[in-house]
C-alpha positions as a Markdown table, in Angstrom:
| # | Residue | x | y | z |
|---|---|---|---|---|
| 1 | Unk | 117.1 | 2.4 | -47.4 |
| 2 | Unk | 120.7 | 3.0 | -47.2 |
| 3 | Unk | 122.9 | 2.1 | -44.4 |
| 4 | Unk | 125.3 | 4.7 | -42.9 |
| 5 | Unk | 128.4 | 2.9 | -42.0 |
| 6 | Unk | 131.7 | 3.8 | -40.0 |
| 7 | Unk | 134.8 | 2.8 | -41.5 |
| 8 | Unk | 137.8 | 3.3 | -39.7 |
| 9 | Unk | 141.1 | 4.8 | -41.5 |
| 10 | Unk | 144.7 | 3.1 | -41.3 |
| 11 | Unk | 145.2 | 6.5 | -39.0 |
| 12 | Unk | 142.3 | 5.5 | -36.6 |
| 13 | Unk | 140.2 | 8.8 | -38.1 |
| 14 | Unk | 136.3 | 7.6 | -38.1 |
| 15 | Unk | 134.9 | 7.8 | -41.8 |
| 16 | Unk | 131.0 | 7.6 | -43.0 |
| 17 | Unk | 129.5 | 6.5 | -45.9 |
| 18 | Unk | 126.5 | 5.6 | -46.9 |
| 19 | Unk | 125.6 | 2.4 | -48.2 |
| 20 | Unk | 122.7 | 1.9 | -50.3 |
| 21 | Unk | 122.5 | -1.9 | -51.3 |
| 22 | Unk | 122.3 | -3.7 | -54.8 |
| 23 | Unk | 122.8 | -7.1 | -56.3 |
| 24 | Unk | 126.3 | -8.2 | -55.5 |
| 25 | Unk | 126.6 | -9.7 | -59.2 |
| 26 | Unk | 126.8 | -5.9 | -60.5 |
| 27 | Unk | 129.5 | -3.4 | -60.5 |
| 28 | Unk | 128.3 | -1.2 | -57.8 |
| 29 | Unk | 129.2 | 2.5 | -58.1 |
| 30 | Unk | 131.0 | 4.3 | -55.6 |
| 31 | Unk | 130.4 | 8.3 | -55.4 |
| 32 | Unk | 132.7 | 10.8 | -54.0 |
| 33 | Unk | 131.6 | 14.7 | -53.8 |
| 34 | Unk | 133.4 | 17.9 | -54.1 |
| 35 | Unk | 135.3 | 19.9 | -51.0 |
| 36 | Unk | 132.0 | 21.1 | -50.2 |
| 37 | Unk | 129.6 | 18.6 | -50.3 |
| 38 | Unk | 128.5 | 15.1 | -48.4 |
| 39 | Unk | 126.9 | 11.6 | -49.2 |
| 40 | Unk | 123.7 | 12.7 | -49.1 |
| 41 | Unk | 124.3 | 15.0 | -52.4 |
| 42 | Unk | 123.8 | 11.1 | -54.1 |
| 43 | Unk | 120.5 | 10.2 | -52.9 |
| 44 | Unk | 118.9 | 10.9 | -56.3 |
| 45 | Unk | 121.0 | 8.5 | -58.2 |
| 46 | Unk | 120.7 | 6.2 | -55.6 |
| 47 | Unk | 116.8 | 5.8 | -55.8 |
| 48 | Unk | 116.8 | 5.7 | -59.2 |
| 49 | Unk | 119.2 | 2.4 | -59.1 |
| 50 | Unk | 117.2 | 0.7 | -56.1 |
| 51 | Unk | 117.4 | -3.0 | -56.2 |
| 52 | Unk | 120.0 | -3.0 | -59.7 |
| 53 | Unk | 123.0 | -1.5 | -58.4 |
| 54 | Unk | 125.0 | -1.0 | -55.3 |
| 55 | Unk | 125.7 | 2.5 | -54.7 |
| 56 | Unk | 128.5 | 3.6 | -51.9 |
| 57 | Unk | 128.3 | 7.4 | -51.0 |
| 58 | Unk | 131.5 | 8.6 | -48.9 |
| 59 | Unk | 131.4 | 11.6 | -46.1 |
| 60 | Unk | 135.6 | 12.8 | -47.0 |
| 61 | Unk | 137.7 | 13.0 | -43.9 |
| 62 | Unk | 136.2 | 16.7 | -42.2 |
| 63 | Unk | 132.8 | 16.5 | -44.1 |
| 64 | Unk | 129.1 | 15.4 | -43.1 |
| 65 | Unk | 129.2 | 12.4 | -40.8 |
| 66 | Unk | 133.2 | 12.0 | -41.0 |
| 67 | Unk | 135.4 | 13.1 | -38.2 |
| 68 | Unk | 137.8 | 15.9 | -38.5 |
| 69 | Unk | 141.4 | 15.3 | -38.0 |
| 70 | Unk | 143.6 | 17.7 | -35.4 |
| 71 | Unk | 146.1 | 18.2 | -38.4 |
| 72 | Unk | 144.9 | 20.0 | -41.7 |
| 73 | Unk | 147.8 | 18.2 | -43.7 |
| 74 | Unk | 145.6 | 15.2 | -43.4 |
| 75 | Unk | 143.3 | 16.5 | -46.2 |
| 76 | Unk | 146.1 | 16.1 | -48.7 |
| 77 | Unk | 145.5 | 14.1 | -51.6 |
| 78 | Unk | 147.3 | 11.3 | -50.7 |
| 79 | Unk | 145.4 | 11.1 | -47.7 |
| 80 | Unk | 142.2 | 11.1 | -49.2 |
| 81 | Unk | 142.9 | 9.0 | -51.9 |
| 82 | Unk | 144.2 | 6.3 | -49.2 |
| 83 | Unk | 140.9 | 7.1 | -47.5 |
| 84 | Unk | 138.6 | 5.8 | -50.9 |
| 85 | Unk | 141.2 | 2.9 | -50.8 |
| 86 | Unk | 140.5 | 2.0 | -47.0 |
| 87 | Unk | 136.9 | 2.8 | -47.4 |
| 88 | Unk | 136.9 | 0.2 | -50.6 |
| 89 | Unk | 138.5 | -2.4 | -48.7 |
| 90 | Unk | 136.2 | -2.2 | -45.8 |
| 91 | Unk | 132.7 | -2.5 | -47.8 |
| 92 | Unk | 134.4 | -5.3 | -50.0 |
| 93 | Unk | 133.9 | -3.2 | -53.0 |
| 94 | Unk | 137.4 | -3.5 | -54.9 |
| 95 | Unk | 136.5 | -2.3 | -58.2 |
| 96 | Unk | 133.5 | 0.5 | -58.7 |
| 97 | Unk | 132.3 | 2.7 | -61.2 |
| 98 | Unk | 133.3 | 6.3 | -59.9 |
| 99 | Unk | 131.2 | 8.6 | -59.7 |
| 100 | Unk | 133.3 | 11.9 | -59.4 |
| 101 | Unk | 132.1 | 15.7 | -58.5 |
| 102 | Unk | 135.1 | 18.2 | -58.8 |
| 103 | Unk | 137.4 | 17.1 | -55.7 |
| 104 | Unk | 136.0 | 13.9 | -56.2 |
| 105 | Unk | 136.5 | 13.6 | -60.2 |
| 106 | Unk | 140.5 | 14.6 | -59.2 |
| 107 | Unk | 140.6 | 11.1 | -56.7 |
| 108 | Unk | 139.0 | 9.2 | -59.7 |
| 109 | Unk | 141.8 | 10.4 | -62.2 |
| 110 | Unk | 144.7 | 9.4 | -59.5 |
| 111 | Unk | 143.2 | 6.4 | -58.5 |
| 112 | Unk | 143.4 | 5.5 | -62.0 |
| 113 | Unk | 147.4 | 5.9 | -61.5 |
| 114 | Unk | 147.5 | 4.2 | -58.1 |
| 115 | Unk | 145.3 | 1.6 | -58.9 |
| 116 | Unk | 143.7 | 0.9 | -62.3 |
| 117 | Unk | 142.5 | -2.3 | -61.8 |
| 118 | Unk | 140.1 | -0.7 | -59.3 |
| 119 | Unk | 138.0 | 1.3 | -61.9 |
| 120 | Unk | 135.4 | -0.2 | -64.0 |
| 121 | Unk | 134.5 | 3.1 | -65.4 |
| 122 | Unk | 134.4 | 7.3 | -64.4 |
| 123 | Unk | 132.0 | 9.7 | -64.6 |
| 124 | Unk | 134.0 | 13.5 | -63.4 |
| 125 | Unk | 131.4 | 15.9 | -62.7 |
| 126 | Unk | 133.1 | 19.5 | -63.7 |
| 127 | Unk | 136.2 | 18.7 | -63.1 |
| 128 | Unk | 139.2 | 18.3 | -65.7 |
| 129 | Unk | 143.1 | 17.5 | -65.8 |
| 130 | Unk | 143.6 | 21.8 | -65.9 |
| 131 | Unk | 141.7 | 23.5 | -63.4 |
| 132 | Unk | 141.0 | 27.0 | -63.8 |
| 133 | Unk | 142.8 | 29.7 | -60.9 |
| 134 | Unk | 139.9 | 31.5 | -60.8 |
| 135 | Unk | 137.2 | 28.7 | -60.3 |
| 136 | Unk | 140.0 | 27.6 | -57.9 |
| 137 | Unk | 140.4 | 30.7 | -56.0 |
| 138 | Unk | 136.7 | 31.3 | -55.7 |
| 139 | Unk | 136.4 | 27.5 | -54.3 |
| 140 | Unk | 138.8 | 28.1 | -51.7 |
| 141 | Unk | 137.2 | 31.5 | -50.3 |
| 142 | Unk | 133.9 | 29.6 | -50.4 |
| 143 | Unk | 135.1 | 26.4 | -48.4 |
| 144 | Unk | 137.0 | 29.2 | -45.4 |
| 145 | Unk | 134.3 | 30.7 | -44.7 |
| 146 | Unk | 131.3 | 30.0 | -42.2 |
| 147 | Unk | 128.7 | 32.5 | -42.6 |
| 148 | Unk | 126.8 | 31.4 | -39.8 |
| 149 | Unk | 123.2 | 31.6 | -41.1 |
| 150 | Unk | 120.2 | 32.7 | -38.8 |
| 151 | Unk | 117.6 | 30.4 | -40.7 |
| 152 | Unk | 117.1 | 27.8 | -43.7 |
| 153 | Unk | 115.9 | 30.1 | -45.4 |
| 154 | Unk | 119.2 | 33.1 | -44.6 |
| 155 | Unk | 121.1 | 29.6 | -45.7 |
| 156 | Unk | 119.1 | 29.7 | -49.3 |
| 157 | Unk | 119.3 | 33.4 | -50.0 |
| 158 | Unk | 123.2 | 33.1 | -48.8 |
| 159 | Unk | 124.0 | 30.2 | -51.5 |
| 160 | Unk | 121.8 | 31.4 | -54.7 |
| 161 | Unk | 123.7 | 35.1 | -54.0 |
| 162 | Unk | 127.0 | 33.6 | -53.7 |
| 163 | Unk | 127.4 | 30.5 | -55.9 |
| 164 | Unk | 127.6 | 30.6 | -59.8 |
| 165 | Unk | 124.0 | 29.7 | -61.8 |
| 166 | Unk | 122.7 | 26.3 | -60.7 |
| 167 | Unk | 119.6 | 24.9 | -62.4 |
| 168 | Unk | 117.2 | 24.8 | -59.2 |
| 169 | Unk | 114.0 | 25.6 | -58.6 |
| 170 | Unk | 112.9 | 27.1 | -55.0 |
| 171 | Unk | 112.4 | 23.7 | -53.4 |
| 172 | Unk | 115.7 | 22.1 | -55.0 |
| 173 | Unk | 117.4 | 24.9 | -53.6 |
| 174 | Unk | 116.2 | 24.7 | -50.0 |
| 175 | Unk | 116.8 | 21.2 | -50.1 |
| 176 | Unk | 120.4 | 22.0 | -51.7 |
| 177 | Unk | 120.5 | 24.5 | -48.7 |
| 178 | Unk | 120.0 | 21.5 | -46.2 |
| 179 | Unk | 122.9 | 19.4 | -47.3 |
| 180 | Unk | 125.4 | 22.6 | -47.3 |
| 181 | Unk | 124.9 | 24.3 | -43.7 |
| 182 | Unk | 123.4 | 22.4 | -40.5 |
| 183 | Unk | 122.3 | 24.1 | -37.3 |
| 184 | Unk | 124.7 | 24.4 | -34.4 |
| 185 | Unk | 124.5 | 24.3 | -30.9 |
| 186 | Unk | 124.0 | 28.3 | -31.3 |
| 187 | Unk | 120.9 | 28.0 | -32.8 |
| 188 | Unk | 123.2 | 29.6 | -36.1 |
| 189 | Unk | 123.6 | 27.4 | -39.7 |
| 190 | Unk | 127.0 | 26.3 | -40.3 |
| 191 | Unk | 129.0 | 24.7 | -43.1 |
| 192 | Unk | 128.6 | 20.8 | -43.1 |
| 193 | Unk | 132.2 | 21.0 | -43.4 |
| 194 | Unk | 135.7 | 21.8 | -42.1 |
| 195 | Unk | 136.7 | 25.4 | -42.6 |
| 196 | Unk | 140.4 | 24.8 | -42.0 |
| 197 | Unk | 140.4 | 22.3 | -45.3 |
| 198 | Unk | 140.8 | 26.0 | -46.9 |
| 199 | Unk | 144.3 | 26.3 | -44.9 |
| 200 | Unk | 145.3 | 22.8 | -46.5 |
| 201 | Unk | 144.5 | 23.8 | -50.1 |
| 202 | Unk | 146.1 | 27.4 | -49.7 |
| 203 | Unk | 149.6 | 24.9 | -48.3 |
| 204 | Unk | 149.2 | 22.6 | -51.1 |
| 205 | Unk | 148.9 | 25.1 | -54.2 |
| 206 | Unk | 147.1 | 25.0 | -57.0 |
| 207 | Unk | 147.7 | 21.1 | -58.0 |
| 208 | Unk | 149.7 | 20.4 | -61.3 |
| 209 | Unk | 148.0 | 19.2 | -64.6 |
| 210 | Unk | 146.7 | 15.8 | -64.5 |
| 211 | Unk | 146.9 | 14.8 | -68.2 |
| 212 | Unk | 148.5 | 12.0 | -67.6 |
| 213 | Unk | 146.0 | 10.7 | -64.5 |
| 214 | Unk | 143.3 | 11.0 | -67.9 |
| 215 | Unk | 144.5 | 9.2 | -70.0 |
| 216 | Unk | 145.3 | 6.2 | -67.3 |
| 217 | Unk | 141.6 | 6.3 | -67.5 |
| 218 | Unk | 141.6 | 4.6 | -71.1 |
| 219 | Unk | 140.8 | 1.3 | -70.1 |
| 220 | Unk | 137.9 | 2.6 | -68.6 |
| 221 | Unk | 134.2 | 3.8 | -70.1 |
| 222 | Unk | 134.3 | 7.5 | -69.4 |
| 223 | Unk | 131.9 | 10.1 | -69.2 |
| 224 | Unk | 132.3 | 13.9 | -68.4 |
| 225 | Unk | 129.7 | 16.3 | -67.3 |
| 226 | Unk | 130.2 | 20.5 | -67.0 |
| 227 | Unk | 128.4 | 23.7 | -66.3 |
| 228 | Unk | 128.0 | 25.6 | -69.6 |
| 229 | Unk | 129.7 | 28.6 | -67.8 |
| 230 | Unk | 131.4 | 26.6 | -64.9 |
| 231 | Unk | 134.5 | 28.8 | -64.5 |
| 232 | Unk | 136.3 | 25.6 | -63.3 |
| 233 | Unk | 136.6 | 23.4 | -66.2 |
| 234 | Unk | 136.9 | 25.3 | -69.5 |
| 235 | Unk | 135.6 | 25.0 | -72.1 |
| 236 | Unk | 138.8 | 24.3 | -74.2 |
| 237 | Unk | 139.8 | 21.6 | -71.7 |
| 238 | Unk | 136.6 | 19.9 | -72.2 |
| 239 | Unk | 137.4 | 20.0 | -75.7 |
| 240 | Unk | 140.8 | 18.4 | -75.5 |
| 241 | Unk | 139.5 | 15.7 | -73.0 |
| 242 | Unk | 136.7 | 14.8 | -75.7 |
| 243 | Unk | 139.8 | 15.0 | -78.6 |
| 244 | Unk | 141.6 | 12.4 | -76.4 |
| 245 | Unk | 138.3 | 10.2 | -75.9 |
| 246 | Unk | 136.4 | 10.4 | -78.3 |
| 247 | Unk | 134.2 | 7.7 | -77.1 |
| 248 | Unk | 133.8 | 9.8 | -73.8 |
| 249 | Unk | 129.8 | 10.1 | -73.1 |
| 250 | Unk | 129.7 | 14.2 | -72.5 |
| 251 | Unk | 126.9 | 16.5 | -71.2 |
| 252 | Unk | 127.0 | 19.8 | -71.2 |
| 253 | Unk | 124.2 | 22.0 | -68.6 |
| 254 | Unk | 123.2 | 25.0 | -70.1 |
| 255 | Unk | 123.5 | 28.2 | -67.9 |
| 256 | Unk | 124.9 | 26.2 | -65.5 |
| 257 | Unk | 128.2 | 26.9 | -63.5 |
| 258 | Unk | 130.2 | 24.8 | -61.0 |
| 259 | Unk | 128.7 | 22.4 | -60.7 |
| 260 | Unk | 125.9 | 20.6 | -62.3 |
| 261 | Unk | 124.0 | 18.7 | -59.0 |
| 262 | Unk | 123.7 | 15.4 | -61.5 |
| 263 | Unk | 119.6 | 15.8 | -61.1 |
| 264 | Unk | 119.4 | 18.3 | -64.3 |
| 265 | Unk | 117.4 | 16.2 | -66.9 |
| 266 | Unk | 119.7 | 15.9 | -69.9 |
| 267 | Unk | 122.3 | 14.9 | -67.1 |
| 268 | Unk | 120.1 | 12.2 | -65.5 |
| 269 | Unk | 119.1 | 10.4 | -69.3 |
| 270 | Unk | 122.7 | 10.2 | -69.9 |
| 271 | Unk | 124.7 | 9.1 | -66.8 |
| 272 | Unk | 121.4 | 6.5 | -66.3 |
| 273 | Unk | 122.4 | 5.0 | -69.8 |
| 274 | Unk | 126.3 | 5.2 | -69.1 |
| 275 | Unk | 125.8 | 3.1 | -65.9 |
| 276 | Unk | 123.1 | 1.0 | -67.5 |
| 277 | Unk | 126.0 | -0.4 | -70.1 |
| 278 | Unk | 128.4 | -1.5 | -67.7 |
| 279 | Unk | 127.8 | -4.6 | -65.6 |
């Protein structure tokens, strides 16, 4: 049973996670999920490593259990990157296998700048050193807006209409559902997240290549995962990233788009193995 713990920024902002225990003689692993997404999106992977490895799940600044700030430049990357850092030194977990989707895969590959020595291997979950301006476009549009949802089941209809192909079934996707929109006090669904984080990514721009944040990752086992037709990481940037690596552990989901929830079978076999090798 994990434990959902508070950590509290060098800014004072309140930060959750969830903290799902293993032996401390392992690496644990320490997830981190995209712009729209929460801790609980890691509850799979957890379960399947009960009792052989640690696994740390972290709410970003404005998403699940995590506080919002009153200033939207606080969702900057350097500002979230500081927030893995603080969040790190408060559960005494100074080195961690990362387990990165899409926002999160872009901390892993700066952290690996800022501080190496904290990685003991990445997995990036559809996410690359190029990202794509229309995969990028349509994830902005998608995080500003709160549909306010009559029902669960508006909330499903809403997602599997709007989001590119994900490899659910009826159930997954209710459940998927549950961990993107939460009723309010108007009785209405709404996003799990902070709207206004679209605001900060329109200030920010698109952000620059990160070729260089990959290949800091060399010390490090790597493994990549991407939609077949995720309109976020291309194809021909998966191909360069596996040119540069060619050690890199790579699954590919077919049919699927941005971005693969880490449950789809060939996914599961592979990252199960990956994290199995290191200690």
């Amino acid at each position: 049973t994990p434990r959902r713990v508070g950590i509290r920024a060098r800014d004072g902002l309140m930060l959750s996670a969830l903290d799902h225990p293993g032996p401390e003689g392992r690496t644990p692993v320490l997830c981190l999920s995209g712009l729209t997404r929460s801790a609980q999106d890691f509850a799979a992977l957890a379960a399947r490593h009960a009792g052989r490895r640690r696994v740390v799940a972290l709410d970003h600044a404005g998403h699940g259990d995590s506080a919002r700030p009153a200033d939207i430049a606080r969702y900057d990357i350097a500002n979230s990157l500081a927030d893995v850092l603080d969040t790190m030194a408060a559960l005494h977990c100074s080195r961690a296998v990362i387990v990165g989707t899409s926002f999160g895969g872009i901390l892993a590959m700066v952290l690996a700048v800022m501080r190496p020595s904290a990685i003991a291997g990445v997995v990036l979950n559809d996410i690359g050193p190029t990202i794509e301006d229309v995969g990028l476009d349509f994830v902005q549009n998608f995080v500003a807006r709160d549909p306010a949802l009559g029902s669960l089941a508006e909330a499903v209809a809403h997602l599997r209409a709007t989001l590119p192909p994900l490899q659910l079934n009826d159930a997954e996707w209710e459940h998927f559902a549950s961990l993107t929109y939460a009723p309010g006090a108007d009785g209405a669904w709404h996003p799990r997240w902070d709207t206004r984080i679209a605001q900060a990514l329109g200030a920010q721009g698109a952000p620059p290549p990160l070729w260089g944040a990959f290949e800091a990752l060399a010390h490090a086992p790597l493994m990549l995962v991407r939609g077949e037709v995720s309109d976020l990481l291309s194809a021909t940037t998966a191909q360069r990233m596996r040119a540069l690596r060619p050690d890199m552990a790579f699954v590919e989901v077919p049919g699927c788009g941005h971005c693969p929830t880490l449950r789809e079978a060939p996914v599961v076999a592979t990252l199960d193995d990956f994290l199995g090798a290191i200690r």
